[in-house]
C-alpha positions in Angstrom: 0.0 0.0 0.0 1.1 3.6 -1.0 1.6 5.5 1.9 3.9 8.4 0.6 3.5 10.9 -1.8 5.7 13.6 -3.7 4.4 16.6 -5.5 7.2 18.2 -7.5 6.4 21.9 -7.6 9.6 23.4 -9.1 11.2 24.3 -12.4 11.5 28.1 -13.7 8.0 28.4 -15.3 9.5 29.8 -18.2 6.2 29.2 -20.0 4.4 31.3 -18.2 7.0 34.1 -18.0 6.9 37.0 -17.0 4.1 35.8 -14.5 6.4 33.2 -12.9 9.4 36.1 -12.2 8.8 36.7 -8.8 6.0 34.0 -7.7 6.0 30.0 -8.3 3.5 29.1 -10.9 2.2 26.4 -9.0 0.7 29.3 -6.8 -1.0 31.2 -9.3 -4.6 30.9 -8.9 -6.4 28.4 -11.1 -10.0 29.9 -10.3 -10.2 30.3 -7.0 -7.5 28.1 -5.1 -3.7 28.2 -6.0 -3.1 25.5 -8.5 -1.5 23.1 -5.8 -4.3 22.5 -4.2 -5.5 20.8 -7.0 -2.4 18.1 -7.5 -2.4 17.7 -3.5 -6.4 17.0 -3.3 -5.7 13.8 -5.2 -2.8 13.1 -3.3 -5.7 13.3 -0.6 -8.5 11.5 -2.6 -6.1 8.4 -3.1 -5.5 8.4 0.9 -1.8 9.7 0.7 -1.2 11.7 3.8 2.4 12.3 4.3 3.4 14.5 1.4 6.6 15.7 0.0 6.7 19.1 -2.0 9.8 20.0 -3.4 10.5 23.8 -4.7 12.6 26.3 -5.9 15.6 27.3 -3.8 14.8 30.5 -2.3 10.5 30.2 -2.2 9.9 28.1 0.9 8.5 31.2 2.7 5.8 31.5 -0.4 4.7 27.7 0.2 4.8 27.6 3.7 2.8 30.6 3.4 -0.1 28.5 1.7 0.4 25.3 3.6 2.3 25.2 6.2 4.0 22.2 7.5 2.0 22.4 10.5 -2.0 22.8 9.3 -5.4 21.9 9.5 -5.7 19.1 6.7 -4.8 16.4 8.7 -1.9 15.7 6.7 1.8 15.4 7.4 4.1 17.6 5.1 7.8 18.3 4.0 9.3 20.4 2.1 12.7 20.2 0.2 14.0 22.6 -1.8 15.1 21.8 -5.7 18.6 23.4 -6.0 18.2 23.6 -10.1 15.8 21.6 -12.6 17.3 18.4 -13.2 13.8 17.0 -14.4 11.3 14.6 -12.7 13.7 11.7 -11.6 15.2 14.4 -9.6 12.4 14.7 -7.2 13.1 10.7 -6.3 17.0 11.7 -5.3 15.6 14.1 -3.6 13.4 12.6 -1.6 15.2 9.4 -0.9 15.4 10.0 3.0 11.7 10.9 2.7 10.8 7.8 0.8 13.1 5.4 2.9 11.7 1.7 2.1 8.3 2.3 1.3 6.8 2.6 -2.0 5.5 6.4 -3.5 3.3 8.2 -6.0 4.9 11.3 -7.6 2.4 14.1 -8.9 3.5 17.1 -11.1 2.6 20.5 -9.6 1.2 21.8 -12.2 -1.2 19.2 -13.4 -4.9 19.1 -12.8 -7.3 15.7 -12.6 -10.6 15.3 -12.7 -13.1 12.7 -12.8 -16.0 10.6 -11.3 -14.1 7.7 -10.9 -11.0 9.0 -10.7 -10.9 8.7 -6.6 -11.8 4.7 -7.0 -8.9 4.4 -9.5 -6.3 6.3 -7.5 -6.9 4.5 -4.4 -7.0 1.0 -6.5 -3.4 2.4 -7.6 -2.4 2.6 -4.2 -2.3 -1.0 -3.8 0.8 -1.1 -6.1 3.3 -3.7 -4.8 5.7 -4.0 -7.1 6.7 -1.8 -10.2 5.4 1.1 -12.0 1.4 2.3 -13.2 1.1 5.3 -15.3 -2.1 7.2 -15.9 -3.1 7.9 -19.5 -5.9 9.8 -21.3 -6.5 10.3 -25.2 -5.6 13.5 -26.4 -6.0 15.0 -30.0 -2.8 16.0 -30.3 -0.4 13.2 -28.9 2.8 14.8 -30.7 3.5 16.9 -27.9 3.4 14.7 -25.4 4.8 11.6 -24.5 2.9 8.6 -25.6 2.3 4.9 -24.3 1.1 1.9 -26.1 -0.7 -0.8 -24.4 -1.5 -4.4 -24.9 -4.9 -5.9 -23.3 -3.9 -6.6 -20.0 -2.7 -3.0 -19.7 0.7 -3.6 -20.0 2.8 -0.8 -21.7 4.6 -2.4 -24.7 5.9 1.3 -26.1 6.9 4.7 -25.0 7.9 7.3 -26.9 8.5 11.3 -26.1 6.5 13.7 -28.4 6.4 11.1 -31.6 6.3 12.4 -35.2 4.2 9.8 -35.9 2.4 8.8 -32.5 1.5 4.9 -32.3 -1.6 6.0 -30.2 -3.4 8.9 -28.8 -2.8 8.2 -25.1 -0.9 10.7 -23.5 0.9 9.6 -20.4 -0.1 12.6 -17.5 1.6 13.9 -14.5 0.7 11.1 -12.1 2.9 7.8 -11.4 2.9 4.8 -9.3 6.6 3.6 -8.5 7.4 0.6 -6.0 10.7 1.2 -4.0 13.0 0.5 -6.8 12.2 3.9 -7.8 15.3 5.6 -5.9 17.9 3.1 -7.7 16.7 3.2 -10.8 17.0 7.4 -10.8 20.4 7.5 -10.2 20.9 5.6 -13.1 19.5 7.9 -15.4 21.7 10.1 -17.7 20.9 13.4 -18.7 19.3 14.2 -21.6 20.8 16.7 -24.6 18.6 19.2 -22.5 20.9 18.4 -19.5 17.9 16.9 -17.0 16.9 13.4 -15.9 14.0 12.8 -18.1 10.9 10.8 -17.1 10.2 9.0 -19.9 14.2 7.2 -19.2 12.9 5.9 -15.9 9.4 4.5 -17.2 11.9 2.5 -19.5 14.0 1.1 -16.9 10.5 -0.6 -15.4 9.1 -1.4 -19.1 12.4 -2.8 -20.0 11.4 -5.0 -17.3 8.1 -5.7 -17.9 6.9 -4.2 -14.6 5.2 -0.9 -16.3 1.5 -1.2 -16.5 -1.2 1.8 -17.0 -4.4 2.9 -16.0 -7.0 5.3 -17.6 -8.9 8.8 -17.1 -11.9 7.9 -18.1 -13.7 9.6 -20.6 -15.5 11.4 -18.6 -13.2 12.5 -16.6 -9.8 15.2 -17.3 -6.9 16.0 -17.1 -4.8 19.4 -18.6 -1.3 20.3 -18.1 -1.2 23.5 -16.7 2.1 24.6 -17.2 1.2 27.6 -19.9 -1.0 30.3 -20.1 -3.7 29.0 -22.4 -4.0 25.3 -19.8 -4.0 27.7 -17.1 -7.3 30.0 -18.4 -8.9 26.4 -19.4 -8.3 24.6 -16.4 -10.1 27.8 -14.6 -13.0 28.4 -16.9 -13.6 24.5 -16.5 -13.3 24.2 -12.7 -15.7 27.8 -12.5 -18.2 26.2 -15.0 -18.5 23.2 -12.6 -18.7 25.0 -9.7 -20.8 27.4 -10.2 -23.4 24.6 -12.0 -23.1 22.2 -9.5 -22.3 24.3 -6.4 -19.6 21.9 -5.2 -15.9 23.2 -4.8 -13.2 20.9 -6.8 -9.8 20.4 -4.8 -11.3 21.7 -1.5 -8.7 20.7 0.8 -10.5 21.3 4.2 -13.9 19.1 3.1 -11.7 16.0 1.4 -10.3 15.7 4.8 -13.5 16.0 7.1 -14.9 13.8 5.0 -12.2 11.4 5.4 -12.3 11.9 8.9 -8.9 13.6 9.2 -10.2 16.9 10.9 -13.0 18.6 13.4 -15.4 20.7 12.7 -13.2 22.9 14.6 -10.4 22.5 12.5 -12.8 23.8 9.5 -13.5 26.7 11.8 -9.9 27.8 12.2 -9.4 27.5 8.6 -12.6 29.7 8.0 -10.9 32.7 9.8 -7.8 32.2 8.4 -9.4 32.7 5.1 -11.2 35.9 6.0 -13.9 37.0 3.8 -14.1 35.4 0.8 -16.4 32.8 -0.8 -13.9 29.9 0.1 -14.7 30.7 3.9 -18.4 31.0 2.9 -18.1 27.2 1.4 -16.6 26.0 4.4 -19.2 27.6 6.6 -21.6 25.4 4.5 -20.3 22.2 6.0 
């Protein structure tokens, strides 16, 4: 059972520039809630409550500012700090004292999931015991991504980064299952001709191996990469849609965990005046 979970929320957000000069992207807002809250409530939804968030050297004070190490979700955090991008493998190295024996999920700050099922799945991931599960969804434009192949039993038989010619349309996202093996196999990487550990390098260490399988978003459900401008603006006009049909906050820290039973109604409280006046509080007071 996955007990540990990492969410990666550094690089230079040059995509985004000149937004990301002074503040982290994965604390711009995406609607109403800085856009980690939305890769840590399905850390939360899959039952993962001691969480690793790695940063930018220099903008611990920014996080700590949003969740602190000590706070009312009823979650353990840590942070480290990322002293340059190396890539995603990075965040493994980095956390190997965090991870110790045990087995972790690794979510990319800047990603945002959504689904009915989704919260069934990610907990049925959990249960990982050995090797690697990937999450994939169909996409129209699989060249800019990278792309998995699968046989029936879900078994990825081909990976390839941002194909020409893209032997499927499933995208692999920002969400992955490693067993313990994880650590090891990072420090074997080599970096790339852009000089960082790439991801798709360590997926082929497992699938070399015949331990990589995968899982799907369904169709209802979605995920976007928020790392530009345009995801950004999307990902917001889709979570403000929903919410304001439905009336039901998505990535609500504070009501995943009282529903899981991992606060009081008095932790809600001391969240509500910490908020102040705004309609977050107001959804809060609702429960």
């Amino acid at each position: 059972m996955i007990k540990k979970g990492i969410i990666l929320a550094g690089g230079m957000g040059t995509r985004m520039s000149p937004l990301t000069k002074a503040v982290n992207k994965q604390l711009l807002p995406l609607h109403d809630k800085p856009l980690i809250y939305y890769p840590l409530s399905v850390l939360m939804l899959a039952g993962i409550k001691n969480i690793l968030i790695i940063v930018n050297k220099g903008q611990l004070n920014q996080f700590r500012k949003i969740i602190p190490e000590k706070n009312n979700f009823g979650i353990k955090i840590e942070y480290k700090e990322q002293l340059s991008p190396r890539g995603l493998p990075d965040a493994f190295i980095i956390g190997e004292k965090f991870i110790g024996k045990d087995n972790v999920v690794l979510i990319l700050g800047d990603n945002f999931f959504y689904g009915q099922s989704l919260t069934k799945t990610l907990v049925k991931s959990t249960k990982l015991k050995k090797g690697a599960k990937i999450f994939l969804h169909p996409v129209k434009k699989p060249n800019a991504y990278g792309v998995a192949k699968i046989n029936k039993n879900k078994k990825v038989i081909s990976l390839v980064e941002k194909p020409k010619k893209p032997m499927s349309n499933l995208a692999v996202t920002g969400i992955y299952f490693f067993d313990n093996n994880v650590i090891k196999f990072a420090k074997k990487i080599k970096p790339s001709k852009r000089k960082e550990l790439e991801i798709i390098d360590l997926l082929k260490i497992y699938k070399s191996k015949k331990k990589l399988s995968a899982e799907f978003i369904g169709r209802g459900g979605t995920w976007l990469d928020a790392g530009n401008i345009n995801d950004l603006y999307d990902a917001s006009s889709y979570v403000s849609a929903i919410e304001n049909r439905q009336g039901l906050k998505i990535g609500c820290i504070e009501e995943i965990a009282f529903k899981k039973k991992w606060i009081s109604k008095k932790d809600i409280q001391k969240s509500i005046i910490q908020y102040g006046n705004c309609e977050y509080a107001a959804y809060l007071k609702k429960l």
